[in-house]
matplotlib code that plots the C-alpha trace (Angstrom):
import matplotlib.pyplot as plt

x = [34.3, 34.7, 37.5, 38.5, 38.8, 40.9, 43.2, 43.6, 44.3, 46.9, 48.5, 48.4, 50.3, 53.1, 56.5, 56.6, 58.6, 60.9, 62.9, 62.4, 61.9, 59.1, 60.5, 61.2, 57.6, 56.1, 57.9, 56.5, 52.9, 52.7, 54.9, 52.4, 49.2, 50.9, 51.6, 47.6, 46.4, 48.2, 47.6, 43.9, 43.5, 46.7, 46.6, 42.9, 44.2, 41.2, 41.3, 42.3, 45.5, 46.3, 46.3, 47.9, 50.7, 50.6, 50.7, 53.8, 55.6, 54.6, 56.5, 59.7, 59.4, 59.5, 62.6, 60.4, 61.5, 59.5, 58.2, 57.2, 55.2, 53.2, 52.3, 51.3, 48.8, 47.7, 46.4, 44.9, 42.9, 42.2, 41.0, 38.9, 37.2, 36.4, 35.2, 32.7, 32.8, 29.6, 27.9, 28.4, 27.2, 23.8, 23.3, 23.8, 21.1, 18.7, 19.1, 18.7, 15.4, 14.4, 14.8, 13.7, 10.6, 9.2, 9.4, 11.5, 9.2, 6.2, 7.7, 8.3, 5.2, 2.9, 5.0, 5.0, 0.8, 0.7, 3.0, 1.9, 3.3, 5.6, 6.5, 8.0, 11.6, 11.1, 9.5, 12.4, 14.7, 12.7, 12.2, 15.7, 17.3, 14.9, 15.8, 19.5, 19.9, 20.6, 21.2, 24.7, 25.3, 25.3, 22.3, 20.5, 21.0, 19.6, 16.3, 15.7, 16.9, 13.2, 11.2, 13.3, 12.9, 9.4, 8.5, 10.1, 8.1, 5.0, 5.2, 6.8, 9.3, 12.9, 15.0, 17.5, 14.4, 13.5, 17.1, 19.2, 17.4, 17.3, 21.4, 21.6, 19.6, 21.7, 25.1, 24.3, 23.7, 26.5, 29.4, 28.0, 25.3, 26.3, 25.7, 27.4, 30.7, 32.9, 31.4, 31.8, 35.6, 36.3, 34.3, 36.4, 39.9, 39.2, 37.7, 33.9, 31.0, 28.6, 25.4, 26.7, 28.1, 24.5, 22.6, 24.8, 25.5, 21.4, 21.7, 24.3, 22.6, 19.1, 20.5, 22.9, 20.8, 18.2, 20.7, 22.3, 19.0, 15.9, 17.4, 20.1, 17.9, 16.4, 19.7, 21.0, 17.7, 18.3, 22.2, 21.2, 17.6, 17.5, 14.8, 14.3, 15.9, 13.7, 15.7, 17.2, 14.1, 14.5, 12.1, 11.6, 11.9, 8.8, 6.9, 6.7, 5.7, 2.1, 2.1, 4.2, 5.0, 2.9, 4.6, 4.3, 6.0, 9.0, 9.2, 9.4, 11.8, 14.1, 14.2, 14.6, 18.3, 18.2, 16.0, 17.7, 21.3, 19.8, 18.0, 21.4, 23.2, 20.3, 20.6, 24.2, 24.4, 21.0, 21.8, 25.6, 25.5, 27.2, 25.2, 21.8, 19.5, 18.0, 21.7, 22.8, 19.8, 20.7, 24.1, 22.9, 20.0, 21.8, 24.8, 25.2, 25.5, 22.1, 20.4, 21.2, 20.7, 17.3, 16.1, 17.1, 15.5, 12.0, 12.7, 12.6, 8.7, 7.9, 9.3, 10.1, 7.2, 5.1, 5.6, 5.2, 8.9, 9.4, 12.2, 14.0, 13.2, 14.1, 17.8, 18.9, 18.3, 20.5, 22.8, 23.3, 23.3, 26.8, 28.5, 28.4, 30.4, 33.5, 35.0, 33.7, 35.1, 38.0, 38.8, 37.6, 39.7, 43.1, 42.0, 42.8, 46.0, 46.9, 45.3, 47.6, 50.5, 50.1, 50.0, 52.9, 55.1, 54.9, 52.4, 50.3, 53.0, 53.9, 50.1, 50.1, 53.1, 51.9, 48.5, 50.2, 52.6, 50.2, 47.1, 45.0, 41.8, 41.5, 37.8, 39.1, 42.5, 40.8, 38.4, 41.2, 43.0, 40.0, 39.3, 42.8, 42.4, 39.1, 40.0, 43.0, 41.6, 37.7, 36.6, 34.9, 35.4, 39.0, 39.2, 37.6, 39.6, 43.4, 42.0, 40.9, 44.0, 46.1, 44.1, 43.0, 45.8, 43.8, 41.1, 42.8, 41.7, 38.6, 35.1, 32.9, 30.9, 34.3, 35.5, 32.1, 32.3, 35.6, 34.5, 32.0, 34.4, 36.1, 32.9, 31.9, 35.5, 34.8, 32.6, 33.7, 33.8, 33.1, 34.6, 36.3, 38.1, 34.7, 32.6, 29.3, 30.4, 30.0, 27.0, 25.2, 26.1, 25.1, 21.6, 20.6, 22.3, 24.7, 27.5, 30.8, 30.2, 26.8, 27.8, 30.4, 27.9, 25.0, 26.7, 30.1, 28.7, 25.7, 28.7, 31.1, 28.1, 27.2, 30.7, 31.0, 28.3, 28.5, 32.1, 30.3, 27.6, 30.4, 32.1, 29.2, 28.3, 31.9, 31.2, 28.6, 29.7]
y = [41.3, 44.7, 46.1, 48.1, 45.1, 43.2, 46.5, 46.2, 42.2, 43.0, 45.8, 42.9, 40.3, 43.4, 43.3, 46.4, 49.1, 49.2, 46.6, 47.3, 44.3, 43.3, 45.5, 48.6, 48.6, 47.9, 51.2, 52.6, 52.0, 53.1, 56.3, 57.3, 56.5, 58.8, 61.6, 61.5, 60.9, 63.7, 66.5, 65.5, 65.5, 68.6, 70.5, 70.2, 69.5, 68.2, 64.3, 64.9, 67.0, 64.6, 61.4, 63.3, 63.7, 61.0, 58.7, 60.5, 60.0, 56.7, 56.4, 57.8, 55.9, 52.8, 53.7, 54.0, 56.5, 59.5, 59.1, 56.0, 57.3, 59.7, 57.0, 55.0, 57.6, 59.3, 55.5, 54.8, 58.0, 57.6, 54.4, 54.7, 57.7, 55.6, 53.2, 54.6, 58.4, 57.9, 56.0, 58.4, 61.3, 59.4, 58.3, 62.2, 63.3, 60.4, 61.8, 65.2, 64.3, 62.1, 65.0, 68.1, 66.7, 65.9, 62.4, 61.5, 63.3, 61.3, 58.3, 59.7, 60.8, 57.8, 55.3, 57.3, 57.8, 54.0, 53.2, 52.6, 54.0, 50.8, 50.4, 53.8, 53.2, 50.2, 53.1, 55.5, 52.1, 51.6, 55.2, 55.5, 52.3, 53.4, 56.9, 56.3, 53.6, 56.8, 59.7, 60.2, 59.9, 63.8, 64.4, 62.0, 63.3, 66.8, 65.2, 63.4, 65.5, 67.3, 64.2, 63.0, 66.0, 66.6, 62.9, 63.4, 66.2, 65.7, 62.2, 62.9, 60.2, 60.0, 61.9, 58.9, 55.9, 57.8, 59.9, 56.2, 54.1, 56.5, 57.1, 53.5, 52.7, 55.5, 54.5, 50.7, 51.8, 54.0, 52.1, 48.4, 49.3, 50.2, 52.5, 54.4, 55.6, 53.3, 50.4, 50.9, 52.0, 48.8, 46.6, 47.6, 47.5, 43.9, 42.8, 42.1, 41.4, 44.6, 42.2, 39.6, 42.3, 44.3, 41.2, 39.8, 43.7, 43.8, 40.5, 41.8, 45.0, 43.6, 42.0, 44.7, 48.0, 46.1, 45.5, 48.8, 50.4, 49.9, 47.3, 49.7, 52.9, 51.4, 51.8, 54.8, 56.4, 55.7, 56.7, 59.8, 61.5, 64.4, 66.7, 68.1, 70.9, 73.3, 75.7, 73.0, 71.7, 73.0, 73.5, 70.6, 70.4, 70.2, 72.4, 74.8, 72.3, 72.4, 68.6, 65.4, 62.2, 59.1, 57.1, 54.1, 55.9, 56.9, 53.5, 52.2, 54.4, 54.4, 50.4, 50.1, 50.0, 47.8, 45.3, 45.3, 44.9, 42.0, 40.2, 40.7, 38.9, 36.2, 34.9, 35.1, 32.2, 30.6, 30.8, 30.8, 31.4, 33.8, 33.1, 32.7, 35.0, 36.0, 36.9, 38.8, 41.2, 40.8, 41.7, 44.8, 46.2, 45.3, 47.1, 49.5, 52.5, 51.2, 50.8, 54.0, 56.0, 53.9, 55.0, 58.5, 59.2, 57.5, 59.7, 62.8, 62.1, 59.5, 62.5, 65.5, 66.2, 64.3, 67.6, 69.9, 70.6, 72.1, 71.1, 74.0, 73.0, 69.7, 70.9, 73.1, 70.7, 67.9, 70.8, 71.6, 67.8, 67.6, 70.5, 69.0, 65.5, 67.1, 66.9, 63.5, 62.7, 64.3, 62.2, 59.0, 59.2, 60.1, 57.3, 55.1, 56.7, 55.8, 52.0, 52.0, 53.5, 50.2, 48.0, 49.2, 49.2, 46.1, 45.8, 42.9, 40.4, 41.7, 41.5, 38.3, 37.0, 38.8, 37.0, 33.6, 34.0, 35.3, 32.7, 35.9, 35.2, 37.7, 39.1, 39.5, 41.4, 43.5, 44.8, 45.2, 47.7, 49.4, 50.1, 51.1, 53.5, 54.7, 55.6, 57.8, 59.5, 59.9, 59.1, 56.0, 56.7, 56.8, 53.8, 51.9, 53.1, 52.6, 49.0, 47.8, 48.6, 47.0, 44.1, 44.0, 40.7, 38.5, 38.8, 36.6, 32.9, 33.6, 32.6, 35.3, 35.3, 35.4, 38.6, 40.3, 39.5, 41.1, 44.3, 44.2, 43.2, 46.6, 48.4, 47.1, 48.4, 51.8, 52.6, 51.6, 54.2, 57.5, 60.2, 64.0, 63.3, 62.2, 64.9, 63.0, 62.9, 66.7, 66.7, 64.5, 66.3, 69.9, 68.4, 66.3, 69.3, 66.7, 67.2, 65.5, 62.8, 62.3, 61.7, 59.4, 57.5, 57.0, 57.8, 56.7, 53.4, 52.9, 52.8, 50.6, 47.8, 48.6, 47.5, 44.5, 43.3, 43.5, 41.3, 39.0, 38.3, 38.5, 35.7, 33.9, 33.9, 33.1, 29.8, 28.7, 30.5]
z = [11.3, 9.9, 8.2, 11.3, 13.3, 11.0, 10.6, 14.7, 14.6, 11.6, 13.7, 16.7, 14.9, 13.2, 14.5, 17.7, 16.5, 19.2, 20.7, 24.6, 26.8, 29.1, 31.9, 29.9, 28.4, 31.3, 32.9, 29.3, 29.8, 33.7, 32.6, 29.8, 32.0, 34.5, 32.3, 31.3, 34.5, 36.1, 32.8, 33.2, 36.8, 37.8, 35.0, 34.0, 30.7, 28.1, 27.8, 24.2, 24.7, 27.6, 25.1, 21.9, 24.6, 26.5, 23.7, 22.6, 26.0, 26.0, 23.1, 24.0, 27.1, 25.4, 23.1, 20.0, 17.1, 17.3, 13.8, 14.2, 17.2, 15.5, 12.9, 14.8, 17.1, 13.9, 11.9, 15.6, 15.7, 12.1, 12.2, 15.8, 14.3, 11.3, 13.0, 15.3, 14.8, 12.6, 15.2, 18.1, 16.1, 14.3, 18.3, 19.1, 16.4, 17.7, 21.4, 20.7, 18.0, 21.4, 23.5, 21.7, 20.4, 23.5, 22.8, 26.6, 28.3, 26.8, 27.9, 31.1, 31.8, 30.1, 32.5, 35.8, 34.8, 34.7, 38.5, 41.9, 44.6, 45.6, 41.3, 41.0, 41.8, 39.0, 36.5, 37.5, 36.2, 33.0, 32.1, 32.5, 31.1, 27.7, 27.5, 28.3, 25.4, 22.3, 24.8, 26.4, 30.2, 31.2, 28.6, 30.0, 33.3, 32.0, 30.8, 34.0, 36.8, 36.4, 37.0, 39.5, 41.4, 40.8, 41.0, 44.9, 45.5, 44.9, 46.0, 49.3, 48.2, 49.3, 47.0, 46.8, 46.6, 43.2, 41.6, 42.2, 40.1, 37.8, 37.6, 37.5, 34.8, 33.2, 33.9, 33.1, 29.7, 29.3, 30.8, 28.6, 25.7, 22.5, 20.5, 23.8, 22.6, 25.9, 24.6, 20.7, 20.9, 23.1, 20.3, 17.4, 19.8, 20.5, 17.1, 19.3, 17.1, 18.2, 17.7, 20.0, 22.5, 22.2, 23.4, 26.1, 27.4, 28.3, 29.9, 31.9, 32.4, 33.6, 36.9, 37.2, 37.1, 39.5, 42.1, 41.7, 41.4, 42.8, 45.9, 47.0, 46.6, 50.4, 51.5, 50.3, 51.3, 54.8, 54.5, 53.0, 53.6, 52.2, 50.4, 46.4, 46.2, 45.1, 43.1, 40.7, 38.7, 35.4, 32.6, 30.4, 27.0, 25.8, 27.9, 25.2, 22.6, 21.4, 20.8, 21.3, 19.7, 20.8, 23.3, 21.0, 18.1, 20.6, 22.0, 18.6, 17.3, 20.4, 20.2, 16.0, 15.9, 19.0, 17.2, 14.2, 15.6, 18.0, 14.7, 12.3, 15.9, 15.8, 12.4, 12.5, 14.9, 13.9, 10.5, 10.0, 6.0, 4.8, 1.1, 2.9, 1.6, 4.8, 6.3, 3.4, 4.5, 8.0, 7.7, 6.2, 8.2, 10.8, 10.9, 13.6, 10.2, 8.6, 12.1, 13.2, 10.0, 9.9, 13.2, 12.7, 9.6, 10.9, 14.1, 12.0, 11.2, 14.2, 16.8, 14.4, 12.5, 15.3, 17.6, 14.2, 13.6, 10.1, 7.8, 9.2, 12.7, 12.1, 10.4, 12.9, 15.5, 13.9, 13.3, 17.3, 18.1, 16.4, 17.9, 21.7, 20.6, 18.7, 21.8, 22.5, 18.8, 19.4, 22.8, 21.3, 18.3, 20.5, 22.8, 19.6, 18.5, 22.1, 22.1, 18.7, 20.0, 22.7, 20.2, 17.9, 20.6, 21.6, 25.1, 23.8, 23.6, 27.3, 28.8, 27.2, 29.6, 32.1, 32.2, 31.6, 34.3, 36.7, 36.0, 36.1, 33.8, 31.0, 31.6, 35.0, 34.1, 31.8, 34.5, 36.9, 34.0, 33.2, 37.5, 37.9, 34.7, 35.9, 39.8, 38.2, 35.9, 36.6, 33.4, 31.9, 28.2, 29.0, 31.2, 28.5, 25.5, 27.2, 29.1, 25.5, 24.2, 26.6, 26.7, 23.1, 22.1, 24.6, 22.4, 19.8, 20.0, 22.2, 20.6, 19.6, 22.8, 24.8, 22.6, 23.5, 27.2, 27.1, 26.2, 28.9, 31.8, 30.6, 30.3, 34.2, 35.5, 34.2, 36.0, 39.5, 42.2, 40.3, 42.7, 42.8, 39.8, 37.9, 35.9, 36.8, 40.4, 40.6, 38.1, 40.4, 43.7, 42.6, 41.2, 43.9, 46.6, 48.6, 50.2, 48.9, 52.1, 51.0, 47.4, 47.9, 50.5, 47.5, 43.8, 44.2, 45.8, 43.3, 40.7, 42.9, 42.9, 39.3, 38.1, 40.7, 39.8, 36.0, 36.3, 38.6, 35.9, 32.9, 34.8, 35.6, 31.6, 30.6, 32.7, 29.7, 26.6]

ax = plt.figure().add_subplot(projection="3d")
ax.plot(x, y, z, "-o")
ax.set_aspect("equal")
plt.show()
């Protein structure tokens, strides 16, 4: 468990810094929610001014001294951005070496050379579950929007048989694969082991993307058959690169921290020794730091100096993968203060009755918090951070495998029904040129059975773990 986590379950068992009863801090939490909900969705206020201040009404809801308050937001945000703020911006360099080196495009293009007719929804699913595992959602999105549309094109395919598999396998890995930042901020709120979680999040995710992808693409291609619209394929990346890393080489380097975080998960339950030689290494390589920072530094001469970046090429494009996430940081880290904020003030001990008293299962509760969360306020990173907060005290007492699956059942309700109050809702629409009716009818339901599906199969898996 790292330090972080045991900083979150120390917080968990501290006395709540104000004495409001179950009633009062219930009033609290739906009072703060609704102050963030309506500054992000009214006021267009950015997520990170609408948690700073949210977190702080929450607060005086609850009766809680104001000072007290701020501590409490400021060691959450500290602590979150401690946590995982390294993570989220190694995963940013290693989408934007993925990206700028050609090296997504030479994946794209190697599988779509190798597919059949009948296979390509299944290669828009692969290219995009591979390409989405280091890149974030709406990057990933950029990359792929070209071959989707050019893929529909030339093939004379429905837009939606080919562009849904594609935003599913994208969505799948941003709402339950870490190193995504939803799924990292809900691992350290709930004290989840990120190996554990990795490997049970792509069991998840295989039944879920196939469902949500390839299967319903016949569908919404008959709801919704429309053209690719010409004026919105881009120019890829890499059409002004002389050369291009090997698809091999990408692969590899894409899948390194992967491998290593699954093999540091593997000997941790095969093993189970904290002195075993073997472990020790394990526990190293294997942290989500060393497997990042591993795969980024072979990225910079497996994709880098593969497409004949200099060092000075190679600098400035680390450089201009940081700048995008400082609001993503920035969000993240408030997210915590918030999740602290619940915490301090006492909402664990109340969720905890509440989930007694109504016999509600907790994987099932926590998804019903993150959907509610999600619906008002349009964003999945939000969902995720404020449902792992509130949920975060049923993690105690769970085995490891329970802890992980809690962080999924969060990362499934984030994601359900993505609509007007959803950046990717409109991202999708303008790209694929829908009509609101027509995006509800194939996005917004693509999501809906992406995150009913995912807490169908966490449920099933909490039958047997």
């Amino acid at each position: 468990m790292t330090s972080l986590s045991v900083e979150i379950l120390a917080a968990d068992a501290a006395e709540p810094i104000t004495s409001a009863g179950n009633a009062q801090l219930g009033i609290a939490v739906l009072a703060g929610i609704a102050v963030i909900v309506l500054l992000i969705t009214k006021l267009k206020m950015h997520a990170f001014l609408a948690l700073t201040i949210g977190s702080f009404a929450l607060g005086a809801f609850a009766s809680a001294p104001l000072a007290d308050t701020i501590k409490s937001f400021t060691t959450g945000l500290g602590n979150t951005v401690a946590g995982v703020g390294v993570l989220i911006a190694l995963g940013a360099i290693l989408g934007k070496l993925l990206a700028d080196s050609g090296g997504a495009d030479q994946i794209v293009d190697t599988i779509l050379a190798k597919t059949g007719r009948k296979a390509m929804p299944w290669a828009m699913v692969l290219i995009a579950s591979v390409i989405g595992l280091p890149l974030f959602f709406e990057v990933g999105i950029v990359l792929l929007i070209p071959v989707v549309l050019m893929v529909a094109k030339r093939g004379n395919y429905s837009l939606m048989r080919i562009g849904i598999p594609a935003l599913a396998g994208l969505s799948v890995m941003h709402g339950l694969i870490p190193p995504h930042p939803g799924p990292l901020v809900a691992i350290d709120a709930v004290g989840a082991n990120l190996g554990v979680t990795l490997a049970l999040g792509l069991v998840v995710a295989i039944p879920t993307v196939i469902i949500a992808g390839p299967v319903f693409a016949r569908y919404a291609a008959r709801w919704v058959d429309i053209p690719a619209p010409e004026n919105m394929i881009p120019v890829r990346p890499s059409e002004d690169l002389e050369k291009r890393p090997g698809f091999g080489a990408t692969v590899t380097t894409v899948m390194l921290p992967v491998v290593l975080m699954l093999a540091k998960a593997l000997v941790d339950i095969v093993v189970d020794d904290p002195a075993n030689g073997l472990q020790k290494v394990t526990d190293v390589i294997g942290s989500p730091l060393i497997a990042l920072l591993a795969a980024v530094i072979v990225g910079m001469f497996t994709l880098g100096r593969a497409a004949g970046f200099t060092k000075e090429r190679l600098s400035t494009t680390v450089e201009k993968s940081l700048a995008p996430i400082a609001g993503v940081l920035l969000i993240v880290g408030a997210g915590g203060g918030f999740k602290q904020t619940l915490i301090d003030i006492g909402v664990g001990q109340m969720i905890l009755d509440l989930s007694e008293n109504w016999s509600i299962p907790a994987l099932l509760l926590a998804w019903l918090i993150a959907v509610a969360i999600r619906l008002a306020t349009g964003s999945a990173t939000v969902a995720t951070i404020s449902a792992a907060g509130l949920v975060a005290p049923l993690a105690e007492g769970m085995s490891i495998g329970e802890v992980s699956l809690l962080v999924l059942a969060i990362g499934a309700g984030s994601l359900f029904f993505s609509h007007v109050n959803d950046a990717g809702f409109w991202l999708v629409k303008e790209y694929f040129g829908m009509s609101v009716g027509q995006t509800i009818k194939t996005w917004s339901v693509m999501e809906t059975i992406i995150s009913v599906v995912g807490i169908v199969c966490v449920l099933l898996l909490s039958l047997v773990i």
